[in-house]
N, C-alpha and C positions, 0 to 999 in steps of 0.2 A: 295701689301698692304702697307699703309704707316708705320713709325714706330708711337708708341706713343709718344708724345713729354711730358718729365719729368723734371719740374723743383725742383731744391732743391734750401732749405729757411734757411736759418742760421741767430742768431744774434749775434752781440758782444755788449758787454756794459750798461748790467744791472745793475752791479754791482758797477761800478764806482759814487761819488760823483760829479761829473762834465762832464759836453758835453752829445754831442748828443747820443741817441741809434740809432745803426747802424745796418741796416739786409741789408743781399744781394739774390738775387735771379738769380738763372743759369739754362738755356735749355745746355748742354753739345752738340756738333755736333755728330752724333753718326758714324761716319769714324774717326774722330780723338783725338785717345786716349790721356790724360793728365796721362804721370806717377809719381807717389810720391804723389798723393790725399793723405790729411788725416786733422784730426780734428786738424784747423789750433794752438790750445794751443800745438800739438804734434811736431811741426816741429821748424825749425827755422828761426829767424828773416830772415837770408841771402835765406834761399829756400824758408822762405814763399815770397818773394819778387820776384822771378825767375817765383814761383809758379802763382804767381799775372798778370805776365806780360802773361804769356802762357793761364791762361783762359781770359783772355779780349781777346787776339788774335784768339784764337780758337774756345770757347763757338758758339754756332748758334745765343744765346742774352743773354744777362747776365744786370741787374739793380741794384740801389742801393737805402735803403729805410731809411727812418729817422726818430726820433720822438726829437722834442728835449726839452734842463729842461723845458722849460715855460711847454711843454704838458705834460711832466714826470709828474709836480707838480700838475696840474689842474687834471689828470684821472688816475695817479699812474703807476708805471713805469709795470706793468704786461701788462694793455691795451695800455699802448704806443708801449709795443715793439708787442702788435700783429696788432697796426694801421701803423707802420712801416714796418713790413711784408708784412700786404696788397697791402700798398705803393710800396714794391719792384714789388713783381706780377703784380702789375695793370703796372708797368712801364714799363714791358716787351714788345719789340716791334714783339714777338712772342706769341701769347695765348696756354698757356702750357695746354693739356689734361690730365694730372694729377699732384699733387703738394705734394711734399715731404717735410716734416718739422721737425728741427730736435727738439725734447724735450718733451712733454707729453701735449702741449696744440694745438689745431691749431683756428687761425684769423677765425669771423663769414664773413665768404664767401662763393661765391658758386663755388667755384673748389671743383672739385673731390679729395680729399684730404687724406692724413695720419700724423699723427704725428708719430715720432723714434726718440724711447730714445738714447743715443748716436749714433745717426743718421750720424754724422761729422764725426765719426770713420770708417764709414761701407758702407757708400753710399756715392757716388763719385761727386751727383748733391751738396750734401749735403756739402762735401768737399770741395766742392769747394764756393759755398755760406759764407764757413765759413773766406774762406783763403781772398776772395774780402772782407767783412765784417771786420778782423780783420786789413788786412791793410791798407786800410781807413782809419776807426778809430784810428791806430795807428798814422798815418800821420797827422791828427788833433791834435791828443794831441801832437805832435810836434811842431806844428804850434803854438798851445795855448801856446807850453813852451817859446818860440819864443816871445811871446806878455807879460809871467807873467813870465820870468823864475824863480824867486821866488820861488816857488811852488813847481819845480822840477819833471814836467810832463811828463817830458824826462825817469826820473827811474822808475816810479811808471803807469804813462799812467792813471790816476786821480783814481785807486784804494785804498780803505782806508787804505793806509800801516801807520806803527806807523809814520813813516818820513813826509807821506801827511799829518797826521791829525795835529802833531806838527806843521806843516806850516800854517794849515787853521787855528787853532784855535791863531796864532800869527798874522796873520797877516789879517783875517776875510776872507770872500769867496768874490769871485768878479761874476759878472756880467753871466760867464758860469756854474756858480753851479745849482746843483737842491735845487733846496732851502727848500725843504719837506723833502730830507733828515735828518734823526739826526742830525748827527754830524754838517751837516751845519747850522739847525737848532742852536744847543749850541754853535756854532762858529758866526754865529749872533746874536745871545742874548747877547755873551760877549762884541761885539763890538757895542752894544746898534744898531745893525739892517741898519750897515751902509757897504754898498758895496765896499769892494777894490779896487778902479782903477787909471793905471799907468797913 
């Protein structure tokens, strides 16, 4: 009998004021185990990055899903990140027979599904969804700090720390903000609605 094939759904980057929302989606090989799974805010930069290279290599398939500000701003950042979810799944070059997600909502699709509240913590597809997911994203906002270092992308990863928003609201939002946001919202109005670019 075959096994089931389970993919786990994780996202990163609701929360942040800029860039993409990022979810990942993983079938796990079921012979080879990945140890140190866990909800990638629990580990660290250096393992999560160890952790990164070990499930692309070993996962059966693993995708990565996106939503980003222009759709943040047009359909709100709750249905973006479940049409970025979808995005991961549908991307999977494996059709997962059931799909694990980690948080209290799941995407209108027709996989067999569950949502799990800290799902990241506990389940290993989930775990791993989380760890692809955060280091991505974390690797963009590197990139972005790269193009604005201004902003300080590098410390903060575009979340509204006191440091980012002193920056935004000095120096207005450019071009990867979500622009629905508050703060970017007041951080536009100050600078009469004009875009920052290097």
């Amino acid at each position: 009998m075959n096994k089931v094939l389970v993919a786990g759904v994780d996202e990163v980057g609701r929360g942040p004021l800029v860039g993409d929302v990022v979810t990942a989606a993983v079938i796990l090989h079921p012979d080879r185990q990945i140890v140190g799974l866990n909800d990638s805010k629990k580990i660290s930069e250096k393992k999560r990055e160890v952790l990164f290279d070990e499930v692309i290599q070993s996962a059966l398939c693993w995708s990565i899903g996106r939503a980003t500000p222009q759709e943040i701003d047009q359909i709100n950042i709750l249905h973006a990140t479940m049409l970025a979810m979808k995005r991961a799944v549908d991307g999977l070059s494996i059709k997962p027979d059931f799909v694990k997600v980690d948080g209290n909502r799941l995407p209108d699709w027709q996989y067999p599904s569950e949502a799990i509240v800290k799902g990241d913590g506990s389940v290993a597809e989930i775990s791993a969804a989380s760890i692809l997911a955060k280091v991505t994203r974390d690797r963009e906002m590197l990139a972005l700090d790269e193009q604005f270092p201004e902003y300080g992308y590098r410390q903060h990863k575009g979340y509204p720390t006191q440091a980012h928003l002193q920056k935004l609201y000095e120096l207005g939002p450019n071009q990867a903000y979500r622009m629905s946001f508050k703060p970017v919202q007041q951080a536009l109005s100050q600078h009469n609605g004009a875009i920052h670019v290097v």
